[in-house]
C-alpha angles and dihedrals in degrees: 000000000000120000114248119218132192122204106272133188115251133171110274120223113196116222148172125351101312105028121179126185109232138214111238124195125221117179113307116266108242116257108208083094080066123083110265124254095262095055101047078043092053092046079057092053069238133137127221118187135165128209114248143199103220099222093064098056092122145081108005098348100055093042091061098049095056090037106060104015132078101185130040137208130190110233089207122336090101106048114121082249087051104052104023108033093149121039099273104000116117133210111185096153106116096025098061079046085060100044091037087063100036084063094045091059101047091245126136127234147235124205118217129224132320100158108061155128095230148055084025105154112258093253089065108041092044093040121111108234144186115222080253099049092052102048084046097057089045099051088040088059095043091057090044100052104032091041091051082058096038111159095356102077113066099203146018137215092208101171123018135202095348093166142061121233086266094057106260138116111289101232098246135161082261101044092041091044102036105019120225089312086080093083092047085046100049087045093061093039086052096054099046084054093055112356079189107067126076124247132220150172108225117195136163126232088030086099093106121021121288140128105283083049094053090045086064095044088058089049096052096049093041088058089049089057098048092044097246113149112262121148093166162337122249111215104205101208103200081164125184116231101261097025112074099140122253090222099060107115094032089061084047089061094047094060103043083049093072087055108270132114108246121214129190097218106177114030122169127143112211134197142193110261149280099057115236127197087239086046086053093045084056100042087054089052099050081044091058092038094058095042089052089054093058092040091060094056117079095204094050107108102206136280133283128207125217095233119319109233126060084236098068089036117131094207114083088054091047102039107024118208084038140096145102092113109151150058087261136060128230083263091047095247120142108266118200086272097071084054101057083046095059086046099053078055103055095260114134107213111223111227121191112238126266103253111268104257105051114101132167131215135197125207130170095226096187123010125188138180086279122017134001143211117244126195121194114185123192108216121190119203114171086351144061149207142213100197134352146188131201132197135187138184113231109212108200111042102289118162124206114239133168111008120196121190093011150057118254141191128169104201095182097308109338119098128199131179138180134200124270119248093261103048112040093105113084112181129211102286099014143084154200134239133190124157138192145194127249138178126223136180130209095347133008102202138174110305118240110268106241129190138167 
């Protein structure tokens, strides 16, 4: 299992023309002594869920989820497959464990999805309908469901991923059934069923604007204007590392604008793997950077995880050779991303202090008329360390190229870089060196001295 680090404050030495001072990481501080997600979310009038798999409610897993998380979402019991997988034959097992703990823990929930293209039971994908008989069957499993759940579920994800990238309808059993009219149909039917609970549409890709973003956006308001029952959309935020969009708040506004509350539902934030100290620093970053978003907007309802633990993650099944998606873990400890989570919500994280005695120091061994070569080498005197990160600011434009003996990442200006898996460990009295090559144009000044 990888080791998981958090930025840390260190002594900086000052060497060499162009000397930085640099953050080094010891082992993260537990943050069970924080206050946990939910309360820095509720401070917030926020709320912070996470999706579940009802048979693993126990033990850590469990613990956690009620910990840290004041909404709830379940990741499939209550799919159309899940609970009705033969014509009248019910399954409600793992949902009412869902709901039952939910309960328990003072925590709302979303319902997801009834309205949806996909993990329909076989008997009603493969089934041959009339327009009537398929409205009817939808409107038949809404009241069902949502009646089942009447005044106990907060929210709803009443109709999911209705559009292609381009903008328009995804060709589905319900669109090609039903026509557009479906989603405007399964609205009404959801709010006879509970006139309580909130109802969204809930998509992927419409985090920044675009144009299956805006396609929603015309949706929504054109339901508004015709008196359909829409609350909210649910942005699903299944994001890349490196490609949260710049838009993103913006598109937030946008939405809450037209007089209905936004969510982001699913968020995870995957890489490609192996996992690296640099790709985690970043990941905590985008993670701070999303929840942020949601936090400035007063119509955003809160945000919602994809699981919170690696271990109940769907991505490395879905995109191979990917993963690391979440706040947890495999083993369900707090990765940087939980971190940058708490932070977005007003939480400080307490790290412990880097042992007196370990120092780091930046030098420009060779510079020439467009690029350079840095060294920066961790030194231990009366301490030790069993892994370390430094970061630096770069001032004029320098841009971070080859790194050797380390991990390395450049996000604007700000560089970070972790050990390597062979030489985290400095021992009292040693130290450890890596170098890299940059490129500058016009001055390569002092990096700006950065510490945590």
């Amino acid at each position: 299992m990888r080791s998981l680090r958090t930025g840390l404050s260190l002594t900086s030495l000052l060497t060499g023309i162009a000397a930085v001072g640099a953050l080094l990481v010891a082992a993260p501080a537990a943050h069970a002594a924080d206050p946990p997600l939910r309360d820095l979310a509720a401070a917030k009038g926020k709320a912070i869920g996470t999706a579940v798999t009802g048979s693993k409610l126990t033990g850590a897993y469990g613990d956690i989820a009620g910990r840290e998380f004041n909404w709830l979402t379940p990741g499939n019991a209550m799919k159309w497959g899940s609970v009705e997988p033969t014509r009248g034959n019910f399954d409600w097992t793992e949902a009412d464990t869902i709901v039952d703990f939910a309960e328990a823990h003072d925590q709302d929930l979303r319902g997801h999805t009834l309205v949806w293209h996909s993990q329909n039971p076989g008997w009603l994908d493969n089934g041959t309908w009339t327009s009537a008989q398929l409205g009817q069957l939808m409107n038949d499993h809404i009241a069902l469901e949502v009646g089942r759940y009447k005044g106990r579920l907060a929210a709803w994800d009443v109709v999911n991923e209705p559009f292609n990238e381009d903008g328009t309808y995804r060709q589905t059993l319900w669109y090609n059934g039903l026509g557009a009219d479906y989603i405007a149909q399964a609205l009404t039917a959801a709010r006879a069923a509970d006139p309580a609970a909130k109802l969204y549409i809930n998509d992927y890709n419409v985090e920044g604007v675009n144009a299956k973003s805006t396609a929603l956006y015309n949706l929504v308001r054109d339901l508004k204007a015709r008196g359909v029952p829409i609350d909210g959309v649910g942005l699903q935020a299944h994001l890349i590392l490196g490609q949260v969009p710049a838009t993103l708040q913006q598109n937030i506004q946008r939405f809450a604008d037209l007089g209905v509350d936004v969510a982001l539902t699913e968020l995870d934030i995957r890489m490609q793997l192996p996992a690296t100290e640099a790709k985690l620093a970043q990941q905590r970053t985008e993670y701070e950077t999303v929840v942020k978003a949601c936090v400035a907007v007063t119509r955003c309802t809160g945000v919602t995880v994809w699981g919170f633990t690696d271990s109940d993650s769907w991505i490395p099944d879905t995109f191979p050779g990917e993963g690391a998606a979440t706040p947890y873990d495999e083993n369900y400890a707090p990765k940087p991303a939980y971190h940058g989570i708490a932070t977005a919500l007003g939480g400080t994280v307490t790290e412990p202090p880097v042992p007196d005695g370990c120092t780091a120091a930046y030098s420009v061994a060779n510079q020439w008329n467009t690029g350079f070569t840095g060294n920066v080498t961790i030194s231990c005197s009366g301490a030790s360390l069993s892994s370390w990160r430094v970061g630096w600011t770069f001032a004029a434009g320098q841009q971070l190229g080859q790194a050797w003996n380390a991990s390395c990442t450049q996000t604007g200006t700000t560089v970070s870089c972790a050990n390597a898996s062979w030489n985290g460990g400095v021992s009292n009295g040693g130290s450890v060196t890596f170098g890299f090559n940059a490129t500058w144009s016009g001055s390569n000044p002092v990096p700006t001295v950065t510490l945590g």
